[in-house]
ROGULO-900977 format. One record per residue (C-alpha): chain; x, y, z. Coordinates in nm, 3 decimals. Layout:
REM residues N
unit | c1 | c2 | c3
A | X | Y | Z
...
//
This chain:
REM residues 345
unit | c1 | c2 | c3
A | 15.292 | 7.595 | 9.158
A | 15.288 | 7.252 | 9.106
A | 15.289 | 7.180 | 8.754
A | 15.239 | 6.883 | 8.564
A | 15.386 | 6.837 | 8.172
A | 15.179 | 6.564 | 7.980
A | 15.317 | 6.401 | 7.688
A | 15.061 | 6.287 | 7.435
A | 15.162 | 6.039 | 7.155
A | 14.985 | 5.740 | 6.942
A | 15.114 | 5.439 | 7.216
A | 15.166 | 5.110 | 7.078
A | 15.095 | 4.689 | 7.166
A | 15.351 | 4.648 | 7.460
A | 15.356 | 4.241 | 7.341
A | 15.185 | 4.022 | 7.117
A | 14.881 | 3.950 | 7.338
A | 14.769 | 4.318 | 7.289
A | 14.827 | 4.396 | 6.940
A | 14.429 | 4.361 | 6.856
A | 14.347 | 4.521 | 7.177
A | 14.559 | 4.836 | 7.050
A | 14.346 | 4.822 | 6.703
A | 14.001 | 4.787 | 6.828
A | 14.120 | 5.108 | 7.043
A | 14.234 | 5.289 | 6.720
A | 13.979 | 5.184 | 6.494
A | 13.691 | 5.257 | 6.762
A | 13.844 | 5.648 | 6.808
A | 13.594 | 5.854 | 6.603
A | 13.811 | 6.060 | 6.523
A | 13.945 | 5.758 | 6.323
A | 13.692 | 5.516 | 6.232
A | 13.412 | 5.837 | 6.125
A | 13.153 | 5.634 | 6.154
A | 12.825 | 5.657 | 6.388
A | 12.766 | 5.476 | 6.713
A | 12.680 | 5.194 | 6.782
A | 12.837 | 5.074 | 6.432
A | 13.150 | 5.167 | 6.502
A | 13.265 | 4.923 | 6.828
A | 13.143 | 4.656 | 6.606
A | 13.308 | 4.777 | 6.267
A | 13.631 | 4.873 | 6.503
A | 13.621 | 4.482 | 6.648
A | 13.585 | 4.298 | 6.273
A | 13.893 | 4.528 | 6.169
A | 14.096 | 4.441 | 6.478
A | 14.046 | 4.107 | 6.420
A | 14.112 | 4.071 | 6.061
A | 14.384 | 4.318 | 6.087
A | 14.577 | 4.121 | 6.427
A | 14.757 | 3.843 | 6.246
A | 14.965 | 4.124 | 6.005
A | 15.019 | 4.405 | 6.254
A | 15.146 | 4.088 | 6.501
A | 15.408 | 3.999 | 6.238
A | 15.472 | 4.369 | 6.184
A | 15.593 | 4.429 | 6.540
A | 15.737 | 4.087 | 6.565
A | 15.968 | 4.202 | 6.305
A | 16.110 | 4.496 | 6.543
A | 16.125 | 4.261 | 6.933
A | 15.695 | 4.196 | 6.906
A | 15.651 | 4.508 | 7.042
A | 15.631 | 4.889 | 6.930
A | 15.873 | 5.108 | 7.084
A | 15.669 | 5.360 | 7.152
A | 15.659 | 5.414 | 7.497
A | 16.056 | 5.323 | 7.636
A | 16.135 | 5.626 | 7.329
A | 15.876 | 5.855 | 7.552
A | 15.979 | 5.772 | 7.845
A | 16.352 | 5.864 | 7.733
A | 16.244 | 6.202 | 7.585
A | 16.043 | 6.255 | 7.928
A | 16.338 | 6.217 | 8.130
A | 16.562 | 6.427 | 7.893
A | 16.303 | 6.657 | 7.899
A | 16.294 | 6.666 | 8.331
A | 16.650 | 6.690 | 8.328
A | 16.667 | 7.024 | 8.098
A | 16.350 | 7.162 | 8.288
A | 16.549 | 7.112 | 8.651
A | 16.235 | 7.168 | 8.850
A | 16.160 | 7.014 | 9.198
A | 15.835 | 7.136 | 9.122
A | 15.766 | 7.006 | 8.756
A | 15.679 | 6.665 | 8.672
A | 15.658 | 6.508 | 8.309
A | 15.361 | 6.259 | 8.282
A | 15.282 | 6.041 | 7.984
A | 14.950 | 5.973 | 7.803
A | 14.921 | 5.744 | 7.555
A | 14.623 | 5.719 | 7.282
A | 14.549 | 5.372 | 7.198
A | 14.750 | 5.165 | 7.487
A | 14.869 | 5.240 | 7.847
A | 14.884 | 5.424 | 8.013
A | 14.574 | 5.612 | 7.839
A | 14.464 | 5.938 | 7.985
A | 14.260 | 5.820 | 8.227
A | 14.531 | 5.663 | 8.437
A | 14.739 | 5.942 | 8.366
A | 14.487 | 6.172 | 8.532
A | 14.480 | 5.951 | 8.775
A | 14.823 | 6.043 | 8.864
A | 14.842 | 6.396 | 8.821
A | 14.595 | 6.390 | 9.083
A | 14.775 | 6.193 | 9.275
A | 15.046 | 6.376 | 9.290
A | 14.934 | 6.742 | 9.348
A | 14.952 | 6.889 | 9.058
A | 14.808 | 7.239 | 9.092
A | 14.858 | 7.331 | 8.687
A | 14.860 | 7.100 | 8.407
A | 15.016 | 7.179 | 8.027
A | 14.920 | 6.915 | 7.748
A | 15.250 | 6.902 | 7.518
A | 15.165 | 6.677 | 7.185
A | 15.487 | 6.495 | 7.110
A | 15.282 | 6.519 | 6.721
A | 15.484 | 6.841 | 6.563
A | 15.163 | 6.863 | 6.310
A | 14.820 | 6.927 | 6.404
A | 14.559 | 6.683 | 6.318
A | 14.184 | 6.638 | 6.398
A | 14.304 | 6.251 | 6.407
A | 14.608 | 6.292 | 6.658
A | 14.603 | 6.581 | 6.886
A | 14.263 | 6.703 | 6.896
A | 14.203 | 6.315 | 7.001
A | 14.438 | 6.289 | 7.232
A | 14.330 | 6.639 | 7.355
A | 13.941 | 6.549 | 7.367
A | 14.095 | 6.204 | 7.557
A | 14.228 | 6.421 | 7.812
A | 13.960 | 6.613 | 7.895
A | 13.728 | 6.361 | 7.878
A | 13.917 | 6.148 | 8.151
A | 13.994 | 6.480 | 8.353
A | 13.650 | 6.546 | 8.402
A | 13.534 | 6.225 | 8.469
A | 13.827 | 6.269 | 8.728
A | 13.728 | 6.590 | 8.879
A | 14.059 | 6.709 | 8.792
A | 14.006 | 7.043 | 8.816
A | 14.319 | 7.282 | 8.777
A | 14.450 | 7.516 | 8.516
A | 14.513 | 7.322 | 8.197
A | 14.721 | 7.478 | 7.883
A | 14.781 | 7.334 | 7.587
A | 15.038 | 7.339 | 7.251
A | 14.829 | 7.233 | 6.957
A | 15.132 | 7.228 | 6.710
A | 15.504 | 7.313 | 6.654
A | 15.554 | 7.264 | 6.277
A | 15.832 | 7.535 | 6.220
A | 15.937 | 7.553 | 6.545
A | 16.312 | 7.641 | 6.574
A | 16.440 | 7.368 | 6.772
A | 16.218 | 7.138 | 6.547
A | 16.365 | 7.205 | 6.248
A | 16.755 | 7.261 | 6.332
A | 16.752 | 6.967 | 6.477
A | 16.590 | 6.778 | 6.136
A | 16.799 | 7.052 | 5.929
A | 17.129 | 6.877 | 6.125
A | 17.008 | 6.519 | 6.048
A | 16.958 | 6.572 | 5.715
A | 17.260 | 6.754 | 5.668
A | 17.418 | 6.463 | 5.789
A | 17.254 | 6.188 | 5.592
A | 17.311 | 6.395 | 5.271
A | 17.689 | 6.340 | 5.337
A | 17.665 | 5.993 | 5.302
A | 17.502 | 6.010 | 4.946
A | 17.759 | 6.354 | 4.819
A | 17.891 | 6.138 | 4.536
A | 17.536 | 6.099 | 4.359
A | 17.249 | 6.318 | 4.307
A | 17.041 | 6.274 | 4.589
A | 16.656 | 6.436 | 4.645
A | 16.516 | 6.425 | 4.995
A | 16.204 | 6.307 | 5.062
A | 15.988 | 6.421 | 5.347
A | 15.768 | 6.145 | 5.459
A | 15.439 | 6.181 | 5.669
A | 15.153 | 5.930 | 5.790
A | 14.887 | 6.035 | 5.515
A | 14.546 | 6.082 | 5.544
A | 14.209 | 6.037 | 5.375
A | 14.177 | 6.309 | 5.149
A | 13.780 | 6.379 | 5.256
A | 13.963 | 6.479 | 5.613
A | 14.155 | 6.690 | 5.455
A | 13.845 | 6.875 | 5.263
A | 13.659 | 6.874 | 5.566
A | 13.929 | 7.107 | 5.711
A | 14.216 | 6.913 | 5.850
A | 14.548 | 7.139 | 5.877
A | 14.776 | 6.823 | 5.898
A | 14.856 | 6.837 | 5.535
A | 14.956 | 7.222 | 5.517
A | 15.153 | 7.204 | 5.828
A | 15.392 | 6.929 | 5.713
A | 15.417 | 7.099 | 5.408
A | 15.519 | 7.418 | 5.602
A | 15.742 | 7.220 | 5.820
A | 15.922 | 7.031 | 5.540
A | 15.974 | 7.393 | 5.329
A | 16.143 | 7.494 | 5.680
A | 16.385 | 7.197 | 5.716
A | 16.449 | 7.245 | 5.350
A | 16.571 | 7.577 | 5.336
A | 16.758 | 7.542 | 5.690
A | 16.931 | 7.277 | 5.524
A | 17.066 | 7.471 | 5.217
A | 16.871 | 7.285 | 4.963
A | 16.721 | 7.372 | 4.655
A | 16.375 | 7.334 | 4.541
A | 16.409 | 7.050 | 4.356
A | 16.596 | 6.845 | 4.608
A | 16.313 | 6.796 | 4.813
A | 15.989 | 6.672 | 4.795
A | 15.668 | 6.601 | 5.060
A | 15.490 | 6.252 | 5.044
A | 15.279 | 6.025 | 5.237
A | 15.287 | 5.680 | 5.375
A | 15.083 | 5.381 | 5.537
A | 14.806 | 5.388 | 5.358
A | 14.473 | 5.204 | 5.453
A | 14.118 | 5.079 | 5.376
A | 13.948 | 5.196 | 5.046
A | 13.934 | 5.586 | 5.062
A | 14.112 | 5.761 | 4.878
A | 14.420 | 5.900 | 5.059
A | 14.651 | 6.229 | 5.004
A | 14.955 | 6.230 | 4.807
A | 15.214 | 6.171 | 4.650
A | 15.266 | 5.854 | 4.779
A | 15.595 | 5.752 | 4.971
A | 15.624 | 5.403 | 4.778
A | 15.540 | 5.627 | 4.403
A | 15.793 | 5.873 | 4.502
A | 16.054 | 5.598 | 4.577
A | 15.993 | 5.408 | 4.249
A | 16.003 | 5.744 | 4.057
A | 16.342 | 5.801 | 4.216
A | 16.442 | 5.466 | 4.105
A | 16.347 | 5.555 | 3.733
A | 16.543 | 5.848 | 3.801
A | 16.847 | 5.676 | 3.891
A | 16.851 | 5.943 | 4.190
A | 16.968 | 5.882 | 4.609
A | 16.716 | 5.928 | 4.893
A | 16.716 | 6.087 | 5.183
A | 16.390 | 5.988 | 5.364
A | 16.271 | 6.232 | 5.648
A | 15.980 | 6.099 | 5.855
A | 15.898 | 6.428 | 5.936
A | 15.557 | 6.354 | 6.145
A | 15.702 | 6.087 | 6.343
A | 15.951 | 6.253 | 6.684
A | 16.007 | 5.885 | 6.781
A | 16.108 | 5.517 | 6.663
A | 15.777 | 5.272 | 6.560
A | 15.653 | 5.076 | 6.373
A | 15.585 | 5.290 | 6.074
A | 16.002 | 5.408 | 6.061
A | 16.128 | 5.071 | 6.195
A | 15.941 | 4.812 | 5.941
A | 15.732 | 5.019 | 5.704
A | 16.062 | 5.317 | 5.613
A | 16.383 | 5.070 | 5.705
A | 16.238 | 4.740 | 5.602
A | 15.950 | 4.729 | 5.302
A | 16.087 | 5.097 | 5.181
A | 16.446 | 5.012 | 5.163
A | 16.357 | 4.667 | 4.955
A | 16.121 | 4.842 | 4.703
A | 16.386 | 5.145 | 4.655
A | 16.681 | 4.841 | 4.604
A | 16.445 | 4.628 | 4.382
A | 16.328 | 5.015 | 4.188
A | 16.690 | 5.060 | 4.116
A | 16.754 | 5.369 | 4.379
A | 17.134 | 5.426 | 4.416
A | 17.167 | 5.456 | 4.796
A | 16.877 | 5.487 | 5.060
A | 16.939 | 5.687 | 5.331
A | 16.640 | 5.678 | 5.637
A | 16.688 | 5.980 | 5.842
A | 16.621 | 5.868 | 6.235
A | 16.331 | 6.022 | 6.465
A | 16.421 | 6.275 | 6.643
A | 16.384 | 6.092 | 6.952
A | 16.637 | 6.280 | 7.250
A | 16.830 | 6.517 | 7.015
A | 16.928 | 6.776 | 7.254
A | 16.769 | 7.055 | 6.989
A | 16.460 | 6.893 | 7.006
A | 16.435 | 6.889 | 7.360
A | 16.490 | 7.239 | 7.420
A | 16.232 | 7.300 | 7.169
A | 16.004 | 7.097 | 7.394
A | 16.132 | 7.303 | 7.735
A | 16.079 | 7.613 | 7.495
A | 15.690 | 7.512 | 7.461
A | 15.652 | 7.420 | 7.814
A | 15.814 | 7.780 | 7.899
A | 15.572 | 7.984 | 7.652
A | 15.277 | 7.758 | 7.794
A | 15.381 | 7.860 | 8.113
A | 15.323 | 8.258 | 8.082
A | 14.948 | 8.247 | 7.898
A | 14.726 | 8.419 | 8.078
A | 14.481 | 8.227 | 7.978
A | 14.375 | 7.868 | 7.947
A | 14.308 | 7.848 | 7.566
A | 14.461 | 7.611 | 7.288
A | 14.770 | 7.790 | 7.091
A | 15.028 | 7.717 | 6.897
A | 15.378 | 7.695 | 6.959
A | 15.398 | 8.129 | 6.833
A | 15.110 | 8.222 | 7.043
A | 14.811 | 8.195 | 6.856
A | 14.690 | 8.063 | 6.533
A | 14.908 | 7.925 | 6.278
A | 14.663 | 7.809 | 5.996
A | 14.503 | 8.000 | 5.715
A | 14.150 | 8.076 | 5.713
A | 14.039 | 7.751 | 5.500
A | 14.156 | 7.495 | 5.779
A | 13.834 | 7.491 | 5.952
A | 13.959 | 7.192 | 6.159
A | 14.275 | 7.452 | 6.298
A | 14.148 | 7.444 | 6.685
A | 14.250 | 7.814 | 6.761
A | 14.019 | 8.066 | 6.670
A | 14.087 | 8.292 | 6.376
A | 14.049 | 8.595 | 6.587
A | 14.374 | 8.475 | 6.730
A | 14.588 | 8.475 | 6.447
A | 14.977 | 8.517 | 6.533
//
């Protein structure tokens, strides 16, 4: 059968002319913005437009435009080449900026596809990421009347691939700090901590994912540490805080190795926020050496952990959401896990 791979990820401003367009798209995703219609459009607008002049300057600083896509496009092809199907095609749908599902449906369609799988190129489940991306999709499919078998991978936080190919990396970067004492310092895109108490996963999964990497990577409990980055607005968001956790370092008079654990591909947040702002506060806070670990990006593990998902996608009988091990992966308490808990792995 035909079959169609779709690659979900955040998408980015392809120039400076549609930097505001790309926030009024973010902030007006509900799953965002949790606010009710019709305030949020106009709340979503007003932040676009107060927020355009500093995200502009933010991708200015990296070509004035987020890298986004050419990085998925590079991980689709690596992932075509590894799949080495006449009969497979890798597609690519994009959250906030095109192409957005709805073209993307578009051309599935167009080209036949007879089976679809949804592949989220975010390792972590979120309410805020995949399940949007995944309510995009279907949303635009059936407006579409695209109407073929559709599968889906809600997560791959400890998947092998995933984390022997961040074990490597880190491995690596650790060699460049071996004459000091060095901690490594997973770093995620936080969240507001009310969407984590309403039953959001994300948090536990990068905390299972980082304990993975950790221990693939020989280190000890201390060495490592989880925190979060790019906060926003006024709510309160998770922690510890990437920027705390580097100045604590600093008083420490101890290395980092920063992992940006949620993030399979070069943006905004690694390019400016981890390699630019980060790397100033940790040389004015007095941290030895500063080591940014890159996104995974086309590291041949991580592409066969992506063919390995689109394999076990491929033989479900069924057309429910799993995870990456076949069925649920979250406790009981995660009320926000998609997979039911009848299907525990």
């Amino acid at each position: 059968m035909k079959t169609a791979i779709v690659l979900f990820n955040l998408g980015g401003p392809d120039g400076p002319g549609a930097v505001q367009g790309f926030l009024r798209n973010l902030f007006g995703d509900p799953a965002i913005l949790r606010v009710p219609w019709p305030i949020r459009p106009l709340l979503a607008s007003f932040i676009a437009s107060r927020r355009a002049a500093t995200a502009t300057e933010i991708y200015r600083e990296i070509g004035g435009r987020s890298p986004i896509l050419p990085e998925t496009e590079k991980q689709a092809t690596a992932l075509t080449a590894s799949l080495d199907d006449a009969d497979t095609k890798v597609f690519i749908a994009m959250r906030y900026w095109h192409p957005m599902s709805d073209e993307t449906v578009r051309a599935v369609q167009a080209w036949g596809a007879e089976q679809v799988s949804l592949v989220p190129l975010y390792p972590q489940f979120s309410t805020t990421t995949t399940q949007s991306s995944l309510d995009a999709w279907h949303h635009a499919a059936r407006r579409a009347g695209l109407r073929v078998p559709t599968r889906a991978v809600c997560c791959y936080p400890v998947l092998d691939q995933f984390v022997a190919a961040y074990a490597a990396l880190v491995k690596d970067a650790l060699a460049q700090t071996a004459d000091l004492p060095t901690r490594v310092l997973f770093s995620a895109h936080g969240l507001p901590e009310r969407i984590v108490a309403a039953g959001d996963p994300y948090v536990w999964q990068i905390e299972q994912g980082a304990a993975a990497i950790a221990a693939a990577a020989g280190l000890a409990a201390d060495d490592w540490r989880v925190s979060f980055q790019s906060r926003v607005g006024p709510l309160k968001w998770v922690g510890p805080a990437t920027d705390a956790e580097i100045m604590a370092a600093g008083r420490d008079g101890i290395s980092l190795v920063v992992v940006p654990i949620a993030f399979v591909s070069e943006h905004s947040e690694t390019l400016v926020e981890l390699d630019i702002e980060y790397r100033k506060l940790a040389d004015a806070s007095g941290v030895p050496r500063y080591v940014r670990v890159a996104a995974l990006g086309v590291t041949p593990l991580f592409i066969d952990g992506l063919r390995a998902v689109v394999a076990a996608l491929r033989g479900r009988a069924h057309d429910r959401l799993c995870s990456h091990g076949g069925g649920r992966r979250c406790p009981a308490g995660h009320s926000g896990c998609p997979v039911p808990l009848t299907e525990a792995a």
